[in-house]
N, C-alpha and C positions, 0 to 999 in steps of 0.2 A: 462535624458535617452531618446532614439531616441525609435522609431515602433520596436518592440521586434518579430523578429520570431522563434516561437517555434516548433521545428518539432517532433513528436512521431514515433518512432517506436521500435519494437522490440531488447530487451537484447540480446545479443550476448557475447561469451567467451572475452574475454580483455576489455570487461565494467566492472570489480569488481571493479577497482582503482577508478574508477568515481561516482560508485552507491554508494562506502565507504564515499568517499569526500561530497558526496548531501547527506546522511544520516545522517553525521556528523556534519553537517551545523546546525542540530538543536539544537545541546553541546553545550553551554559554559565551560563546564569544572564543574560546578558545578551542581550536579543534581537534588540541593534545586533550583533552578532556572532556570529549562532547561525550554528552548521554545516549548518545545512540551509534557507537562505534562504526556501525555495519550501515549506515544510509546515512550521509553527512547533508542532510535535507536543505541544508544554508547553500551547499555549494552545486548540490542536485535541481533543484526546481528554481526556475526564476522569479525572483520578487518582486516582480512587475505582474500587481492584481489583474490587468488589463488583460495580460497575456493569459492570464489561468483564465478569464473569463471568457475569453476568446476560443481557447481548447474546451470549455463545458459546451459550449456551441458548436463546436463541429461531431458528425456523426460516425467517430471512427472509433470510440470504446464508449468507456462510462465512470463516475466517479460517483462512489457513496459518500455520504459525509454524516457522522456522528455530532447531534450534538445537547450540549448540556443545558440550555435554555436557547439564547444565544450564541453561544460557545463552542465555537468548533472545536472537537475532544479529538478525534480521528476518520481517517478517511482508509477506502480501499478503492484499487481503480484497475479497471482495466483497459487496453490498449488492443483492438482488432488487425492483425497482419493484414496488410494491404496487397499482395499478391496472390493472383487465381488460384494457384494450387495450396495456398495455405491460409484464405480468407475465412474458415472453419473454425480456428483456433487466435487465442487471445493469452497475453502475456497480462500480469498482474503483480500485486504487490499491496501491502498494507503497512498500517502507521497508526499508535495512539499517544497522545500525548502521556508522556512520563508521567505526570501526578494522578494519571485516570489507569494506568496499565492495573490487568491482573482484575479485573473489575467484567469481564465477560463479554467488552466491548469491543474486540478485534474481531470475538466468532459472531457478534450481530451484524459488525461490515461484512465480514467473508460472505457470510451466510446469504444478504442480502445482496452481493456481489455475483455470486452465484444464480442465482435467481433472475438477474439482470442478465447475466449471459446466457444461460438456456432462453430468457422470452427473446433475445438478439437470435437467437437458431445457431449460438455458436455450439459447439462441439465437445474442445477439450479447451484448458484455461492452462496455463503454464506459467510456473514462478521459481527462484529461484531464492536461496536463504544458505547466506553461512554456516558451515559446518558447524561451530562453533554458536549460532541464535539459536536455544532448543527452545526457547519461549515461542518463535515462531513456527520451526521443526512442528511442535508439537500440537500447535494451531492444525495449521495445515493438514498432518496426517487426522485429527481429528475431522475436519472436515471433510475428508474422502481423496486428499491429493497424496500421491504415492512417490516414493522417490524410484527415479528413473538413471540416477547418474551423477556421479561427481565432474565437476570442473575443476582443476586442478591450478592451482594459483588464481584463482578467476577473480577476486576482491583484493585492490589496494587499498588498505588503511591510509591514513593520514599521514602515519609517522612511516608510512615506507612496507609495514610488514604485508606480504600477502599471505591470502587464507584460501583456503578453499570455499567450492559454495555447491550445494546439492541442487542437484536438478528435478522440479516436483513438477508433478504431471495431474491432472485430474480430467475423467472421462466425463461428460455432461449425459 
């Protein structure tokens, strides 16, 4: 494989087919053995394009979207709380397709996601990540989010087990 350039930017309406496609990268069909334990993307996000294109269109967060020419590789998003007292603050989460991880492209979404929520005038951004993801753990404290708290059983696995998940917090 040759010098990879990955460019970031902002979801847009007619990206659903593509964020479906890089979400679903991480299915095998089997969810006793998906690659991505901790966010079962197949059974989380609906696979109806229409509908993802329809949330890039409303103004209540944002979606970054990674990609490798055409090739949607990863996304990170956020989601603004819709009540007066907590309109400030935005829930978030990130994703890179398994053959592209480890490659510096989760901290070009974060990063960029960030950035999208301070020019929004949000505040603080809040995410949450298995005890057990240090790949993501370790994203995140890189970035500036701090852990504030465990939840305790708070993720059902597939096969039944539950895990805990850290509660991460970041100041804008």
């Amino acid at each position: 494989m040759g010098i990879m350039t990955i460019s970031v930017r902002k979801a847009v309406p007619g990206d659903g087919k593509a964020i479906i496609e890089c979400l679903n990268d991480s299915c095998n069909g089997s969810c006793n053995e998906c690659v991505n334990k901790y966010a079962c993307n197949n059974k989380f996000f609906p696979q109806d394009a229409m509908f993802i294109d329809k949330k890039l269109s409303m103004n209540n967060g944002s979606t970054i979207v990674a990609l490798d020419k055409d090739l949607a590789v990863g996304l990170a998003l956020f989601t603004v709380n819709k009540f007066s007292k907590t309109r400030h603050r935005a829930e978030c989460g990130w994703f890179v397709r398994k053959s592209y991880m480890k490659q510096g492209i989760a901290t070009k979404l974060v990063t960029a996601l960030i950035k999208e929520a301070k020019k929004k005038g949000l505040k603080r951004l809040e995410a949450e990540s298995a005890v057990g993801n240090e790949a993501s753990l370790r994203l995140a404290e890189k970035l500036g989010f701090k852990k504030e708290g465990i939840k305790q059983k708070a993720l059902m696995l597939d096969n039944g087990k539950l895990e805990d998940t850290f509660i991460l917090g970041r100041i804008l």
